[in-house]
ZAMARGU-4260 file (C-alpha; in steps of 0.2 Angstrom, whole numbers, plus 5000, padded with zeros to 4 digits):
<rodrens>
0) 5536/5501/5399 | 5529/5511/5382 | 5530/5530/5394 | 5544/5535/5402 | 5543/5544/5419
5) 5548/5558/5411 | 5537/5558/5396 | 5523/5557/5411 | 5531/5573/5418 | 5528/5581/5403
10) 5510/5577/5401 | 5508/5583/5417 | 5514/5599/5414 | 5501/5603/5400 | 5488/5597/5409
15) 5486/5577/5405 | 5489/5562/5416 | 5486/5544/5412 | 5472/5531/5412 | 5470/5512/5408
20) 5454/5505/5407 | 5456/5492/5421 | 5468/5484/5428 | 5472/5470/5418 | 5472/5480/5403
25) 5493/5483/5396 | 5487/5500/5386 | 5486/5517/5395 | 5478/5532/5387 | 5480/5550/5392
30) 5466/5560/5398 | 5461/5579/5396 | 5446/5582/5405 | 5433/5598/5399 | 5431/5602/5416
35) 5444/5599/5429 | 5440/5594/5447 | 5452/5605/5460 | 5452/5607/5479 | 5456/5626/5482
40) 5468/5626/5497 | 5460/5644/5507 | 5443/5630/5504 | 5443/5614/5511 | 5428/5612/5520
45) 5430/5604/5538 | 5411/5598/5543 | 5410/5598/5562 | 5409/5579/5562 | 5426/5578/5552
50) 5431/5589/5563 | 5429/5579/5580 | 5437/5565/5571 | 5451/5576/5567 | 5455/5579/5585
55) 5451/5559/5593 | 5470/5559/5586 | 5465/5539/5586 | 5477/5539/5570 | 5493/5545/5563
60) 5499/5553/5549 | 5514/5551/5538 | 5523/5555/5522 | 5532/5545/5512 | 5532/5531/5521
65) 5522/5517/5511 | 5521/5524/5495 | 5517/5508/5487 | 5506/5503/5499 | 5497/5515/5496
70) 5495/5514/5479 | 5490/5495/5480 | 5476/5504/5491 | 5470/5514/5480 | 5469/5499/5467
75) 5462/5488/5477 | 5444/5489/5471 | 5431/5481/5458 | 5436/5492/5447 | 5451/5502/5444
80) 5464/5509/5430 | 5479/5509/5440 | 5487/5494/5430 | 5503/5487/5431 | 5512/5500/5419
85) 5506/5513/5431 | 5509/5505/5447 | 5528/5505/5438 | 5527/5523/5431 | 5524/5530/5447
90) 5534/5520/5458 | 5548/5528/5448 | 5542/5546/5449 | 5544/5540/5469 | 5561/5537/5467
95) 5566/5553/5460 | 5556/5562/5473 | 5543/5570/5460 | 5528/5559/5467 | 5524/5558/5483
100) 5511/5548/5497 | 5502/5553/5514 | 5498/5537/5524 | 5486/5537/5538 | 5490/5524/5553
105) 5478/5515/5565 | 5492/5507/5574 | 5503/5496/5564 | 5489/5496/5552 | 5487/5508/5535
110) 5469/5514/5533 | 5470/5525/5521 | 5481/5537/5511 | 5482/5548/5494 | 5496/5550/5484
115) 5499/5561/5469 | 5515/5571/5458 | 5522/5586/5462 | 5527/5599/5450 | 5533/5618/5454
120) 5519/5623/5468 | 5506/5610/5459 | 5502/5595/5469 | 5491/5582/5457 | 5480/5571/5466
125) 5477/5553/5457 | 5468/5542/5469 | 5466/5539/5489 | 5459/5523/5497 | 5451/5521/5514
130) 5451/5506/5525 | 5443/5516/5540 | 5427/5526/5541 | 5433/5545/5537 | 5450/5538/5534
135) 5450/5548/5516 | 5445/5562/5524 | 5456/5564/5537 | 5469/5561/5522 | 5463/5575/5513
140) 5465/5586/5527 | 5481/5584/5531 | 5488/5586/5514 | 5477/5603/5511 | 5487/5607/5528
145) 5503/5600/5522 | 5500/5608/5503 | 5498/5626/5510 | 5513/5623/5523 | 5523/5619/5509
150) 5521/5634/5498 | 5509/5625/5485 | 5495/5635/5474 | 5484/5620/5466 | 5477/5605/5470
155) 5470/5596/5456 | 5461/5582/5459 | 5458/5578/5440 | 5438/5573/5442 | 5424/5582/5455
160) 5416/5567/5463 | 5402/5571/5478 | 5412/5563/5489 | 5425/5579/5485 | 5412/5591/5483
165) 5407/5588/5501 | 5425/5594/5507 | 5424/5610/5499 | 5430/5602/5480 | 5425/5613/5464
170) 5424/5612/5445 | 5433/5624/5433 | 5434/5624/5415 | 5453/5618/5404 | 5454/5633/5402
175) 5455/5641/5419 | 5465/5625/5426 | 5479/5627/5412 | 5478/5645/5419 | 5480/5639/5436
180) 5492/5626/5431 | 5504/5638/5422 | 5506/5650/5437 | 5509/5634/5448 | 5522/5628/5436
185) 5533/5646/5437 | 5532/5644/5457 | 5541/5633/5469 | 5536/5621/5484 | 5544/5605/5491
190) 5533/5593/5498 | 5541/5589/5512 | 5548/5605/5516 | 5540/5605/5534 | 5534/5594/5547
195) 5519/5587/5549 | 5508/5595/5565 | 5509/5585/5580 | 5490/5583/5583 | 5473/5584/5572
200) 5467/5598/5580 | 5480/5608/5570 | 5472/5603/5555 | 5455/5609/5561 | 5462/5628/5567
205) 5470/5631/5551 | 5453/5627/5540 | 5443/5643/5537 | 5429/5633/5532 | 5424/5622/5549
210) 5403/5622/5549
</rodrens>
């Protein structure tokens, strides 16, 4: 392993993460985006469609439970830069409890999920995977729940895609992010602090941005 978990730490805290090219490739590179994609947590935009799929409560949500599984979800794609040196990296930041996973259940079977690294009261996003139609989204609902819960500030989702723009996403400048990121950084939240809610429609009453 060339990084160490805790040299990944580090880049996290001035605002890099890592990359590789595909997943076959051995190298990683770090990456310091212009313009940083984040998902403010008082924002997350709950359409009324995601929002009757949020209370079928056809699913279930849980932390933790299949970190790696989630992550070999994530990967699982044409293309991807989770290699095998990551797949490590962050299995490690697992184990000391500094990265962390929400899975989402259809019975037995994991449809979807997101994992990320926490620091101080900055959650960073690095990849979700869906198996299910809205499966992703339902994801990202429940963690913006869990995130604000938790006592967490940021949520950086390191790139804007449509798909996040749809769910209230936004794109600010390095320099407002290392802003944002330094505040975060001098704050405190534990992931799993609190429970999850019992039911979706939790989720939906706590979003101020149901259209």
């Amino acid at each position: 392993m060339s990084v160490s978990p805790e040299l990944l730490l580090q880049a996290y805290r001035v605002g890099v993460f890592p990359m590789a090219e595909h997943r076959d490739d051995p190298e990683i590179f770090w990456v310091d985006p212009r313009f940083r994609g984040i998902i403010p947590l008082d924002g997350f935009h709950v359409s009324r469609s995601l929002a009757r799929r949020l209370r079928r409560d056809d699913y279930r949500v849980t932390l933790d439970r299949a970190f790696h599984a989630v992550m070999l979800g994530c990967a699982d794609r044409a293309e991807t830069w989770i290699n095998d040196e990551i797949l490590a990296l962050y299995a490690a930041l697992h184990e000391s409890g500094d990265a962390h996973s929400l899975e989402v259940w259809r019975g037995e079977d994991l449809v979807g999920g997101v994992y990320g690294v926490a620091l101080g009261a900055a959650f960073c996003g690095e990849s979700m995977f869906s198996r299910m139609r809205d499966a992703s989204k339902i994801a990202l609902a429940w963690l913006v729940h869990h995130l604000r819960d938790t006592g967490f500030t940021l949520f950086d989702t390191q790139f804007l895609t449509p798909h996040l723009a749809s769910l209230g996403g936004v794109e600010i400048p390095r320099s407002e992010y290392q802003a944002l990121l330094r505040r975060a950084l001098g704050q405190q939240a534990r992931f799993g602090a609190t429970p999850l809610p019992a039911h979706g429609h939790e989720v939906v009453q706590r979003s101020t941005h149901t259209s």
